[in-house]
C-alpha positions, 0 to 999 in steps of 0.5 A, a space after each residue: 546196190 543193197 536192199 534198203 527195204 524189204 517186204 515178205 509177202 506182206 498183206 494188210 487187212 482192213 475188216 474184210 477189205 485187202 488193201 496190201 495182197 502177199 507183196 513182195 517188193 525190195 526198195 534199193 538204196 538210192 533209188 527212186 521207185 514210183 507205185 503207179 496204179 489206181 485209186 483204191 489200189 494199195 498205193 497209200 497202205 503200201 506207203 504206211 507199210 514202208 513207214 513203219 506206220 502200219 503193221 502188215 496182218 501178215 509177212 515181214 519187213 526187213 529194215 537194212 537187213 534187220 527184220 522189223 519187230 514190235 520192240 525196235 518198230 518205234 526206233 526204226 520208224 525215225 529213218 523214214 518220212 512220210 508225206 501225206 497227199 493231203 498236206 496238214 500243216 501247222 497254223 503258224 510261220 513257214 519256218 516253224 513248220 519246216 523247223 519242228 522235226 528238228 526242234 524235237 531233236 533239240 537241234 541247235 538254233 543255227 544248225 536249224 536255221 541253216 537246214 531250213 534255209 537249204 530246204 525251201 531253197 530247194 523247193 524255190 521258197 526262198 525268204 518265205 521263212 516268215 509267211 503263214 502256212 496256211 495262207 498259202 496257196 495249195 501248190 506252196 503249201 505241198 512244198 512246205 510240207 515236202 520241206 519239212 520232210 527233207 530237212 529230215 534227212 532221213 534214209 527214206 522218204 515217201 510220198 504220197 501222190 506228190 503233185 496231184 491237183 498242182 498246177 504245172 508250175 508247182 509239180 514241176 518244182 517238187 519234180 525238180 527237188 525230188 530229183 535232187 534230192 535224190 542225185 545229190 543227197 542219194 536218199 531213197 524215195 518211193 512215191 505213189 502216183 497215178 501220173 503216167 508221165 510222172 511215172 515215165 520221167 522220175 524213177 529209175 523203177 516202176 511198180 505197177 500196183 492193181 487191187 492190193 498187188 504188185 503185178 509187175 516191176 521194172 524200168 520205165 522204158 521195159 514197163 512203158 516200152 512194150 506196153 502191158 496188159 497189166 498197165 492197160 488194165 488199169 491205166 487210162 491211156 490215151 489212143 488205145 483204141 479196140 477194131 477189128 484186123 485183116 491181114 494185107 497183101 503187104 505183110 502188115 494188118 489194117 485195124 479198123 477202129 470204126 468212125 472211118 478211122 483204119 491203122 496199119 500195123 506191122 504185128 500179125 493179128 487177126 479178128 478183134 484186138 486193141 491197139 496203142 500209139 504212144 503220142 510222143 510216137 506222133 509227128 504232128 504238121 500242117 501239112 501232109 509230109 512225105 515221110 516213111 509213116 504207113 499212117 497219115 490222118 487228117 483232122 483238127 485240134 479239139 483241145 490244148 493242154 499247156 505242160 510247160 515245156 510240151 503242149 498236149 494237143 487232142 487231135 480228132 480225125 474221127 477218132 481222137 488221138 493224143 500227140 505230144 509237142 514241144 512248146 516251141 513247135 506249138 507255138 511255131 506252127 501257130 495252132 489253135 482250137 479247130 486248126 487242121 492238122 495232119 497226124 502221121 507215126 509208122 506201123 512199127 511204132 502201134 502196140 498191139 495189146 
């Protein structure tokens, strides 16, 4: 896999604000690649960069090996598409919105007709040629504009916060034809999102992004695995939890995170330290199981976030932990708000930051 873009200690100036700080970063061809960070980290500059929309105050890019100047900018710029998280759209049909990049092309009718019929099937718009865009809900206007960059075609695509603000329904569709997208087409796509989950299930790659840097790169399971210090500086994560550690006769330590609430780790610490449990590490039951789980909480369910095929559930046993079902165990055990529960996951499976 060759380098579709490469960035040389690229910086982006704004006045006395860095928004890009000396990034260096490759895009592989035919990858996904997410920036995972913050508001205000540099993920949308970072993308204006990437486009070509933007010129760096300072480094270079390369464009398929070719370094991106002032004279060949303007050519290179058609091969990639932006679509902004604010979708703009035009005030008039559906089908002219995702035919225009190609009426500028001065494609023929039927081609047009065929490739935007192919690019509202795939973000499950079929037949909505005829509708106005702006009348729209929020969700179905997001896919048209994502519409109207894949009828593109173009070597990249680049998207920005793709599905922030969308209803399950409408993120899983755009999730469903990035994928696609990229599976079948093989076009290169970086997104910007701050959606751990997001971040997790899509890329094949994940940089995280803090104040204009890249502090770190890799797959998702090497970046969420072994969770980092650079991912827990600025995400907002759920169960991690500060306390303090005493080592046991056991070999394990025992972190008290206060509230009554002690959790036993493998990883030998002592004094003040912060702990994470990945929710899907947690096995949630009406009853207290026997099972090799040094953990075993008892507590109640205090909120129900529905995900589709997962149910998210907010678990209060002094402390509020996280946990992550499917929708048939959810629904199996009959939970609702206030159900007791009992919460149980291994020493092994707590991260010690």
């Amino acid at each position: 896999m060759s380098a579709l873009v490469e960035l040389n200690s690229v910086t982006k100036i704004y006045g006395n604000k860095k928004a890009v700080d000396n990034v260096n970063l490759q895009v592989q061809e035919g990858e996904i690649l997410a920036l995972l960070g913050p508001n205000g980290s540099g993920k949308t500059t970072l993308l204006k960069i990437l486009a070509l929309l933007e010129a760096p105050t300072e480094g270079t890019i390369k464009f398929q090996g070719e370094l991106v100047t002032e004279k060949n900018a303007e050519k290179m710029r058609t091969q990639s598409t932006l679509v902004f998280q604010r979708t703009l759209l035009f005030d008039t049909t559906v089908y002219n919105n995702v035919a225009y990049g190609l009426k500028i092309r001065k494609m023929p009718r039927n081609m047009i007709d065929a490739e935007v019929k192919k690019a509202l099937q795939l973000v499950k718009l079929d037949g909505f040629e005829k509708r106005h865009a702006k009348k729209l809900s929020g969700g179905e206007q997001q896919r048209v504009a994502i519409a109207r960059a894949l009828v593109l075609k173009t070597k990249l695509l680049l998207l920005d916060e793709p599905t922030a603000n969308l209803d399950p329904k409408n993120a899983s569709i755009i999730e469903d034809a990035i994928s696609t997208l990229n599976r079948e087409y093989k076009t290169t796509i970086v997104m910007a999102t701050h959606n751990m989950f997001q971040a997790k299930s899509l890329p094949q790659r994940v940089a995280l992004m803090n104040e204009g840097q890249i502090t770190e790169t890799g797959a998702p399971a090497e970046i969420f695995g072994k969770l980092s210090k650079n991912l827990v500086r600025f995400a907002v994560l759920d169960n991690t939890f500060a306390g303090t550690a005493e080592a046991t006769s056991a070999g394990t330590i025992i972190v008290d995170i206060g509230n009554g609430v002690q959790v036993e780790v493998t990883e030998q610490r002592q004094g003040k330290v912060s702990i994470f449990v990945n929710p899907q590490d947690i096995i949630l039951s009406k009853h207290a199981v026997e099972s090799s789980a040094r953990n075993v909480l008892k507590g109640r369910v205090t909120e129900i976030k529905d995900l589709g095929s997962i149910v998210k559930l907010k678990v209060d046993v002094g402390k509020p932990f996280t946990v992550q079902v499917t929708k048939r165990s959810f629904n199996e055990m009959e939970l609702n708000l206030g159900s007791e529960v009992y919460i149980a996951f291994k020493a092994s499976s707590v991260q010690v930051l």
